[in-house]
C-alpha positions as CSV (number, residue, x, y, z in Angstrom):
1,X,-75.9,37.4,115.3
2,X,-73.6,35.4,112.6
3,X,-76.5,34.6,109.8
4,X,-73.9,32.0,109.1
5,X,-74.6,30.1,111.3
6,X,-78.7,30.6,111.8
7,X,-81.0,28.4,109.9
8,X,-83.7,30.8,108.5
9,X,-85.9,27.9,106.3
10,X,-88.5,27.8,109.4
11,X,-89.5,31.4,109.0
12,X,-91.2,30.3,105.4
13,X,-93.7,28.6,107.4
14,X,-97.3,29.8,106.4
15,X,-98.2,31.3,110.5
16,X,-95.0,33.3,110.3
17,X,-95.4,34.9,107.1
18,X,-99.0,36.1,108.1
19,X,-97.0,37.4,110.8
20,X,-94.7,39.4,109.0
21,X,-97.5,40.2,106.4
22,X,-97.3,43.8,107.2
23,X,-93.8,44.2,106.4
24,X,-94.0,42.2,103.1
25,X,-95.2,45.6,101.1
26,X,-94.7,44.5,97.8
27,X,-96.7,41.5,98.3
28,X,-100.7,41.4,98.8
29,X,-101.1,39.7,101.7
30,X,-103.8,37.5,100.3
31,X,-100.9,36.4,98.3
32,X,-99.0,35.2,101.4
33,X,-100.6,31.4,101.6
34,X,-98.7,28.1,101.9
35,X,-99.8,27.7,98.3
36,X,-97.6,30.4,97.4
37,X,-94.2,30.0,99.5
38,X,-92.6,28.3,96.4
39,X,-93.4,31.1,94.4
40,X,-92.2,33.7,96.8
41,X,-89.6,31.9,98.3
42,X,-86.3,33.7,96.6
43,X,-88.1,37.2,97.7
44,X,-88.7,36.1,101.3
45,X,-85.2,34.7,101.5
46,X,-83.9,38.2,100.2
47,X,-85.9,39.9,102.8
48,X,-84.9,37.8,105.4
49,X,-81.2,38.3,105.7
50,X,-82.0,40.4,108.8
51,X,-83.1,39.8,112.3
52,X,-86.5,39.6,112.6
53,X,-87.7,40.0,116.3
54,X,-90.8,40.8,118.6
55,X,-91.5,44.2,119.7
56,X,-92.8,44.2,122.9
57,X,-95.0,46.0,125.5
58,X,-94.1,47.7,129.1
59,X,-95.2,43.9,130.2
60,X,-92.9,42.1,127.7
61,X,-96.4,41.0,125.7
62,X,-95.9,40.3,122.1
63,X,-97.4,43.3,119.9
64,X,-95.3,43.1,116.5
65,X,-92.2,42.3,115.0
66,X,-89.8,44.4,113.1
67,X,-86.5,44.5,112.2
68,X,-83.1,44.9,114.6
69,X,-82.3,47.4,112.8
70,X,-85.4,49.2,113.3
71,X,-86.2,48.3,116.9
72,X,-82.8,49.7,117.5
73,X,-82.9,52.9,115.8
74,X,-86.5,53.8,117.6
75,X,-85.9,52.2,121.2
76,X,-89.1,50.0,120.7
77,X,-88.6,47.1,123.8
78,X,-87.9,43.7,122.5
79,X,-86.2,40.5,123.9
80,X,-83.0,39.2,125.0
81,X,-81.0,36.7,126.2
82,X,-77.4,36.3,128.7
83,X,-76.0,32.9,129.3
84,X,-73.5,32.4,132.1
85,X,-70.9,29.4,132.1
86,X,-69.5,28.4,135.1
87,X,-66.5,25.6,135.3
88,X,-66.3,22.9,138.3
89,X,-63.6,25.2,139.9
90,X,-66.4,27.9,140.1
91,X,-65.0,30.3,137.2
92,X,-67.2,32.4,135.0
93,X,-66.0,32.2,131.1
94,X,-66.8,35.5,129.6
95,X,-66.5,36.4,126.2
96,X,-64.5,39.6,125.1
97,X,-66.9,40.8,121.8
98,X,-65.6,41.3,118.6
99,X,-64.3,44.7,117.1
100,X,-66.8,44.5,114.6
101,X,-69.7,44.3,116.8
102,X,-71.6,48.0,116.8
103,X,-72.6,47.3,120.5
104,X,-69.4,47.4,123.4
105,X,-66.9,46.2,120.5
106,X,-63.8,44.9,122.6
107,X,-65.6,44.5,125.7
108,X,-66.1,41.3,128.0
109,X,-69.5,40.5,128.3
110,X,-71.8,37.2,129.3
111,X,-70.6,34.0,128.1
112,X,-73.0,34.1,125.6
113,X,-75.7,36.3,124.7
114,X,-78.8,37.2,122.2
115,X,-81.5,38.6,120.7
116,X,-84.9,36.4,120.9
117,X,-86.0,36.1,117.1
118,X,-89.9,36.6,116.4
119,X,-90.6,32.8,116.3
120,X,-88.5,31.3,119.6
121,X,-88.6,31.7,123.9
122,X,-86.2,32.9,125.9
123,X,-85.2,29.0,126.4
124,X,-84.8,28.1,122.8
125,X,-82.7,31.2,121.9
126,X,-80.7,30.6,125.2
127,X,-79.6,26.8,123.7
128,X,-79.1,28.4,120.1
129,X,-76.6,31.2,121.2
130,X,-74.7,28.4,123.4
131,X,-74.6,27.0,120.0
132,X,-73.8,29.7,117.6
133,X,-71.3,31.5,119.8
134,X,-69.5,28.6,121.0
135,X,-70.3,25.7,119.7
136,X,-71.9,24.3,122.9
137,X,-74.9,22.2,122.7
138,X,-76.2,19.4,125.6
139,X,-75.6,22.1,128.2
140,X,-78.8,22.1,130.3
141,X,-79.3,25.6,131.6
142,X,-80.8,27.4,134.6
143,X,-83.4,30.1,134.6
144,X,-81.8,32.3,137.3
145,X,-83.8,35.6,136.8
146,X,-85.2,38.7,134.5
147,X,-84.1,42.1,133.9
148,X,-86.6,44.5,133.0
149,X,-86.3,46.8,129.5
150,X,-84.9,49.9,130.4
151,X,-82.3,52.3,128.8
152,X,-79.1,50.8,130.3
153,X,-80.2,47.1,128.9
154,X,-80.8,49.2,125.1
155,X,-84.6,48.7,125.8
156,X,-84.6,44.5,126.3
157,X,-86.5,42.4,128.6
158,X,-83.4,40.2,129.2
159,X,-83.8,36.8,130.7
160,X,-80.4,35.3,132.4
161,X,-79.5,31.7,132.4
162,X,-77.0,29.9,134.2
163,X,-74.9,26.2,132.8
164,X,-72.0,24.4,133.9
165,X,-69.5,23.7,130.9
166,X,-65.5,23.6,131.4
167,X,-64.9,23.8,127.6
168,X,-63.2,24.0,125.5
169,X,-65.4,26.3,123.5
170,X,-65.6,26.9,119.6
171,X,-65.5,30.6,119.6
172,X,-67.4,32.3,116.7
173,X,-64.8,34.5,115.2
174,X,-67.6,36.7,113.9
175,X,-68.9,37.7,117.1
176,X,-66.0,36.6,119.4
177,X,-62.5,38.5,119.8
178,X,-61.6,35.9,122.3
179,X,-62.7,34.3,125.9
180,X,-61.4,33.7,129.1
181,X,-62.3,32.3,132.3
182,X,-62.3,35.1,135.6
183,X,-62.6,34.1,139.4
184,X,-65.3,34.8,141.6
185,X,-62.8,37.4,143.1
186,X,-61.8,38.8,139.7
187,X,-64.8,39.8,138.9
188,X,-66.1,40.9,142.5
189,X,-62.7,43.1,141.9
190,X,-63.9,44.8,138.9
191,X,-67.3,45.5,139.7
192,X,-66.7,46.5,142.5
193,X,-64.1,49.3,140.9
194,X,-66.7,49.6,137.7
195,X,-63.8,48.1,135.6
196,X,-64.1,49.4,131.7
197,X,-63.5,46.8,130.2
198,X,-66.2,44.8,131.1
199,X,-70.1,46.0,129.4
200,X,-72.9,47.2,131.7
201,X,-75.3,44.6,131.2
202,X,-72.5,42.0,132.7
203,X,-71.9,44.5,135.5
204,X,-75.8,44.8,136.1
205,X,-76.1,40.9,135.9
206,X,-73.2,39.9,138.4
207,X,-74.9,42.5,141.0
208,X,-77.9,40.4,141.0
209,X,-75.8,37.2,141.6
């Protein structure tokens, strides 16, 4: 996620920092009051260049939060979301993920795509991605169904959403390489021959289409 471009002044709100309590070790928690977000603030806003998001259960119930970096490194389920972007000629736009990204750098994947932070749904981070990864916003989206946390989906409940947009997009340079538009029969083609260029997850979700 490009930090650029999240707005992280709601997570100083008193009900989220007794949230994240447990991770603020150098503060007492009694400490942690609305009284005392002015005094705090600089610290918090150090701590919080990261992604904070829930950790989950084997029913996707909410029983922590920790850091990306964290969940990832000990497999601990958390939340997700894919966004597909269909044009009126029926064309899927997928993105091709930057070289910099440390997950499928280079590959196509969803036309946009997430992790849930600790204080959003599914839906709000679904409208935010559209946003920070290409600039999209007014695009009413479609619940179309949920993928369970297992290893091929790195351990994430991921909910997938469906919009219609024809572009064009403002691609985020920090997580976009570039983006292109593929035909129902492209991408039938390379599933159907487990093309590498494209990620799992996208393969996993156009199965289910």
């Amino acid at each position: 996620m490009n930090l650029g471009g999240c707005n992280h002044k709601h997570l100083l709100h008193p009900r989220y920092l007794l949230v994240l309590s447990p991770y603020f070790s150098c503060l007492p928690r009694l400490l942690l009051t609305y009284n005392s977000v002015c005094d705090y603030k600089q610290y918090l806003r150090i701590r919080m260049l990261t992604e904070w998001l829930n950790v989950v259960d084997d029913n996707d119930q909410i029983i922590g939060v920790d850091s990306r970096q964290r969940i990832h490194a000990e497999g601990l389920k958390h939340r997700a979301v894919h966004i597909l972007l269909f044009n009126d000629d029926h064309s899927l736009f997928l993105q091709k993920r930057s070289l910099s990204k440390d997950i499928n750098p280079g590959l196509w994947d969803s036309s946009a795509a997430g992790h849930v932070d600790a204080d959003e749904t599914y839906e709000q981070c679904a409208y935010r991605e559209l946003q920070e990864e290409l600039g999209l916003i007014n695009c009413p989206l479609e619940f179309l169904f949920k993928i369970p946390a297992a290893a091929v989906t790195g351990k994430e409940f991921i909910q997938v959403y469906k919009g219609i947009a024809n572009g064009p997009f403002c691609l985020n340079a920090d997580e976009i390489e570039t983006g292109a538009w593929f035909s129902f029969e492209q991408m039938s083609t390379y599933i159907n021959n487990n093309e590498m260029m494209l990620t799992d997850i996208i393969k996993m979700i156009w199965s289910r289409i």
